[in-house]
matplotlib code that plots the C-alpha trace (Angstrom):
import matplotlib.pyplot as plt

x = [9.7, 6.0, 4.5, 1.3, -0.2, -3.6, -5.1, -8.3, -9.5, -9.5, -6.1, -3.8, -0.9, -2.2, -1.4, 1.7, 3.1, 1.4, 2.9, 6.4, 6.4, 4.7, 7.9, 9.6, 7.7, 6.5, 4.0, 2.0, -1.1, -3.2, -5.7, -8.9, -10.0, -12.9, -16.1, -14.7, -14.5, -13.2, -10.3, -9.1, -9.3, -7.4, -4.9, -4.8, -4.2, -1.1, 0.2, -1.0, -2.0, -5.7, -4.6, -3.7, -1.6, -0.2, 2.5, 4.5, 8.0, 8.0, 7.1, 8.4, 6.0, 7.5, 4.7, 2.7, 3.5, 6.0, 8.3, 8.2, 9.8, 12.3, 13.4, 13.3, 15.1, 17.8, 18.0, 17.5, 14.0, 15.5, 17.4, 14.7, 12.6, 15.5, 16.3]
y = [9.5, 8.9, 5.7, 4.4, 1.1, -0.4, -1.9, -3.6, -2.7, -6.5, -7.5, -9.2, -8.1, -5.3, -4.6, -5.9, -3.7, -0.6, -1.1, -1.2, 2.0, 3.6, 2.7, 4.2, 7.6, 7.0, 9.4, 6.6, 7.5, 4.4, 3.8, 1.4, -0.8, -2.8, -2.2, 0.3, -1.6, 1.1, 2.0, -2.0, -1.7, 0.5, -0.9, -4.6, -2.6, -0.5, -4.3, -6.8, -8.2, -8.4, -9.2, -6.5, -4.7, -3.5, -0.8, 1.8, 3.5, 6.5, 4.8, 1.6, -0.7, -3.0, -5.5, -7.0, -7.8, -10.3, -8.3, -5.6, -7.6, -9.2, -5.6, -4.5, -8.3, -7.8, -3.6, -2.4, -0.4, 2.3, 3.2, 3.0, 5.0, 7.9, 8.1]
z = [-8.7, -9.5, -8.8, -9.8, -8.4, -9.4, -6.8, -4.7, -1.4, -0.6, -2.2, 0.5, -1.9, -2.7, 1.1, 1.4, -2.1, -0.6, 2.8, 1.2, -0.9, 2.0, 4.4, 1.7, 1.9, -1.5, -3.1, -4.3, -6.8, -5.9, -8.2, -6.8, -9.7, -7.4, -9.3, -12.0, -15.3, -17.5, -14.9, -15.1, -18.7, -18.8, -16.6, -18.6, -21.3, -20.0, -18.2, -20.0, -16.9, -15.5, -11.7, -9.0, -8.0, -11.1, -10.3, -12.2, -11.1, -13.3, -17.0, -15.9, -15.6, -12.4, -12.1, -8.7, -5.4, -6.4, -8.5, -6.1, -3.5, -5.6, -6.4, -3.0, -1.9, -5.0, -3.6, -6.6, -5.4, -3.9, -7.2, -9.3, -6.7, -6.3, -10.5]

ax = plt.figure().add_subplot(projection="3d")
ax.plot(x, y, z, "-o")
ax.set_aspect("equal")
plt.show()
């Protein structure tokens, strides 16, 4: 499953959601938003949400950090990963 997360290089949950698809062998398409207005443009407009990370399973847009781990808390990550 593609998964795109948009992200900063000095994000402390950008870190932490990185460091769990990664344990997860995840082919993640980061995409670094520090200092690149047009590229978070274009991610508030595909969220809705000006904060990072912003991440995508497939065309599901999951969320940050947070909702990450409740989907990896509730088990429910490694489903949406493997669909």
């Amino acid at each position: 499953m593609k998964v795109v997360m948009y992200s900063s290089r000095f994000c402390p949950f950008c870190f932490r959601a990185k460091a769990v698809l990664q344990q997860k062998n995840v082919d993640l398409d980061e995409r670094i938003v520090d200092g690149d207005a047009a590229l978070r443009k274009v991610m508030m407009d595909a969220s809705g949400r000006h904060t990072v990370p912003q991440i995508w399973i497939g065309d599901e847009h999951v969320g940050g950090c947070d909702e990450l781990l409740a989907l990896e808390r509730s088990g429910r990550l490694d489903a949406m990963l493997h669909a």
